[in-house]
C-alpha positions in Angstrom: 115.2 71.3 95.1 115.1 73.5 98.4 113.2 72.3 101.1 112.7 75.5 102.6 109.3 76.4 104.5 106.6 78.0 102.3 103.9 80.5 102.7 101.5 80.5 99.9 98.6 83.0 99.9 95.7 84.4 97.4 94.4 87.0 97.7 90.6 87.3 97.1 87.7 89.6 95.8 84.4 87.5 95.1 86.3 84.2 94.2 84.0 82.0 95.2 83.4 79.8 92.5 87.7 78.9 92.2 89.3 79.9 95.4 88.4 76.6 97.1 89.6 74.2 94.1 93.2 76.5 94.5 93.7 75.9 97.9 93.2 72.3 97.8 95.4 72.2 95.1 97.9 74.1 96.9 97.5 71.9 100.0 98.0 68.9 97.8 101.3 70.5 96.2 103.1 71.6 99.4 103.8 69.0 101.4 105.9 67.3 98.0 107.7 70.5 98.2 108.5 71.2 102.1 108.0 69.8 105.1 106.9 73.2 106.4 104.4 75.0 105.2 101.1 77.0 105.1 98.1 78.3 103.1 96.5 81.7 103.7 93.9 83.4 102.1 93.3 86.8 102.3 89.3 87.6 101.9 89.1 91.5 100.4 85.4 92.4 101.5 84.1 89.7 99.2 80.1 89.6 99.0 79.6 86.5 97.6 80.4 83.3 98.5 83.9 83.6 99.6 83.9 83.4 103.1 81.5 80.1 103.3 84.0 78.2 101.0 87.4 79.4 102.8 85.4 78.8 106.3 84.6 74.5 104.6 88.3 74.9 103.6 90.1 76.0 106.9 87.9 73.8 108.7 88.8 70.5 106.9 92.6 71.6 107.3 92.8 73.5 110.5 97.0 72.9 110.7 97.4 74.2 107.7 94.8 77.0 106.3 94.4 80.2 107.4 92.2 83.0 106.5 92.7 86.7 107.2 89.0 88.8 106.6 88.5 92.4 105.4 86.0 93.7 106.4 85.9 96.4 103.5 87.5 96.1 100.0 90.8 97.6 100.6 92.3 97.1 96.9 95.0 94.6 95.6 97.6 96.1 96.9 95.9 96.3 100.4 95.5 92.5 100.5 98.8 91.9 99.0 99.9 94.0 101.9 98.1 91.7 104.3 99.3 88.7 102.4 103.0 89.5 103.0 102.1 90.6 106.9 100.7 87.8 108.0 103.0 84.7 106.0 105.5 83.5 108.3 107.5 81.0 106.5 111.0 81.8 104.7 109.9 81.3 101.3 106.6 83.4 100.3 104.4 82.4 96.8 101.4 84.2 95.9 99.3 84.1 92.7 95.9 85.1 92.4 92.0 83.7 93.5 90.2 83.9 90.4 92.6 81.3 88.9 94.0 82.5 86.2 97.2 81.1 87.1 97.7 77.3 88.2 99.4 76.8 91.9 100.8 73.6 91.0 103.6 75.2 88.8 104.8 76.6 91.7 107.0 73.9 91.3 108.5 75.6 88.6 109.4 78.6 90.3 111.4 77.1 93.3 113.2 74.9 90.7 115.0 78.1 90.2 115.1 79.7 94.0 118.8 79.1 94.5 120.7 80.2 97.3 121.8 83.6 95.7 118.2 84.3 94.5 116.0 86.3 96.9 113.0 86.4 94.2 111.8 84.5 90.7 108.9 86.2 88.8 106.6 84.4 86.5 105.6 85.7 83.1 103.1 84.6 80.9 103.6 82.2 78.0 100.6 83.7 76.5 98.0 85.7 77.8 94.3 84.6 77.4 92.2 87.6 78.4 89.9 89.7 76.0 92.4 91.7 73.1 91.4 95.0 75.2 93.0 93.5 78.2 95.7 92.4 76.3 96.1 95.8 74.8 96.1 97.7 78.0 98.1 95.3 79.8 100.8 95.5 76.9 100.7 98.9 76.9 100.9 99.5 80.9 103.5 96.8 81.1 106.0 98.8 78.5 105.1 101.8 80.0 106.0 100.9 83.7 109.3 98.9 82.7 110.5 102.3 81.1 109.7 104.9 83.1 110.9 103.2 86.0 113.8 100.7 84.6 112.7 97.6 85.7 114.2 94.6 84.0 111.9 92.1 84.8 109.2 91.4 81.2 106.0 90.8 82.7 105.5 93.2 85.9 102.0 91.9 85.8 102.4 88.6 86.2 100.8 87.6 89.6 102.9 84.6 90.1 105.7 84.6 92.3 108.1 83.3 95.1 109.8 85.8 97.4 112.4 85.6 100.0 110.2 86.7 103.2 113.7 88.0 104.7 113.3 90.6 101.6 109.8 91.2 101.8 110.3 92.4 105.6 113.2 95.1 104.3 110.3 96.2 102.0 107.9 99.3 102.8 105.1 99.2 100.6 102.4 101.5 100.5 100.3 101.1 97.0 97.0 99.8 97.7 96.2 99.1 93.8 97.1 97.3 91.0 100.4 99.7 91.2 101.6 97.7 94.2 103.4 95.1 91.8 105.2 98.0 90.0 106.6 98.8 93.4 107.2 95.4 94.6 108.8 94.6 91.7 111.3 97.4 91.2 112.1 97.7 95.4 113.2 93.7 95.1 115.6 94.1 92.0 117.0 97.1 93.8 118.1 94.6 96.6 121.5 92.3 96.6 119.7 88.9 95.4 119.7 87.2 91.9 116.2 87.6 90.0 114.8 84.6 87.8 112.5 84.6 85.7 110.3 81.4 84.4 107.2 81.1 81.9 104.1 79.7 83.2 100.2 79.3 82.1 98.2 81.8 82.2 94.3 80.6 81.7 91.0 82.7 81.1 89.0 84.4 83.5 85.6 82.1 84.1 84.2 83.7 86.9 84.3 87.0 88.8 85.1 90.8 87.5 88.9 91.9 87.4 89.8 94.8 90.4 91.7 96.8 88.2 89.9 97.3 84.8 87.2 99.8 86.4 87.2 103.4 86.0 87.9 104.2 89.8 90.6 101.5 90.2 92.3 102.9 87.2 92.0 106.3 88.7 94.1 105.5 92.0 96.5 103.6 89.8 97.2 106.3 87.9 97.7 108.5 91.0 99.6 106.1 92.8 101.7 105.6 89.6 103.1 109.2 89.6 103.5 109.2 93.5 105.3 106.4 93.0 107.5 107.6 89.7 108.7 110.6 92.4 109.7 108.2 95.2 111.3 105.6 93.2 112.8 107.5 90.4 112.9 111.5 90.9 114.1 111.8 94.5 116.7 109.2 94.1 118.4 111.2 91.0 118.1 114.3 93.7 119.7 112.8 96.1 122.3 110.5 94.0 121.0 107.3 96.0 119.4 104.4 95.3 116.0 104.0 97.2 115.3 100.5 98.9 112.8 101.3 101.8 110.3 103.8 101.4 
């Protein structure tokens, strides 16, 4: 297994109640992994609890924990954003605070991180939302992998490991839910291997989804299209293959 340094990092939005349970799991998991590593969590304007927990956190692991704050909820994509900005280590994971997703099968994921492969992508083994999320997330999922050929089957799967060398070729720009649409389809684009594995994927206990409100689905939809024309319309103008936008 590589023992390449890791950055792992949540991003979180009034997770509270389960961020501080995945970090210490996290910093429990790592140091099996690496011998270089670190934990950051990226606080998106949360109003609850949030802050109190990752401030007992950082404090009881000062060499290894850092937190970045937003003042103002600036969207997934806007702390994914942050996520990938501040992570300094050559090997980048990231799954989500409200733990839906368990950190520990990270393991899983580098298992397959090979020297040809810049990024491996988690997809759910079975989903465990309500059957309108399921619906919708079925539904967006087919629809994104068409219109903009992405091979990968589960583009919503918030569970991944990332070359950083990649991510810092990357220019993204969504600050939704859209952002993994664009992450996703800018990191087959580049010369790298892409793996995929199945992992867990547990209900939501605590806390109110980002993208399933009328607003957020509003700039996602927007996004979407501006997106489409970047990634897909201006590259069949211009007979070239769009990396960094």
């Amino acid at each position: 297994m590589s023992r390449e340094s890791i950055s792992a990092f949540f991003p979180a939005f009034n997770d509270g109640k389960t961020i501080g349970g995945l970090v210490e799991t996290t910093l429990a998991l790592l140091p099996r992994l690496t011998d270089d590593y670190e934990v950051i969590v990226i606080n998106d304007g949360s109003s609850d609890e949030t802050a109190a927990v990752l401030e007992r956190v950082r404090a009881a692991n000062p060499d290894h924990v850092r937190i970045v704050t937003h003042a103002q909820n600036r969207g997934y994509g806007g702390a994914l954003r942050s996520g990938f900005a501040a992570a300094t280590k050559d090997l980048v994971f990231y799954t989500d605070g409200d733990a839906q997703y368990d950190p520990s099968e990270l393991e899983l994921l580098l298992r397959r991180m090979g020297p040809n492969v810049g990024f491996v992508n988690g997809f759910k083994k079975s989903r465990n939302d309500p059957w309108h999320r399921v619906a919708i997330g079925w539904l967006y999922n087919r629809f994104a992998r068409f219109i903009f050929g992405i091979h990968l089957r589960d583009i919503d799967c918030d569970f991944r490991l990332i070359r950083r060398s990649l991510l810092e070729e990357l220019s993204l720009r969504s600050t939704s839910g859209t952002i993994c649409v664009e992450l996703v389809k800018k990191l087959e684009l580049c010369p790298y291997l892409v793996e995929e594995v199945g992992v867990s994927h547990y209900p939501r206990l605590h806390g109110r989804s980002q993208f399933f409100r009328v607003q957020s689905l509003a700039v996602t939809f927007f996004q979407l299209v501006r997106l489409y024309v970047t990634l897909v319309i201006l590259p069949q103008m211009t007979g070239r293959d769009v990396r960094v936008v």
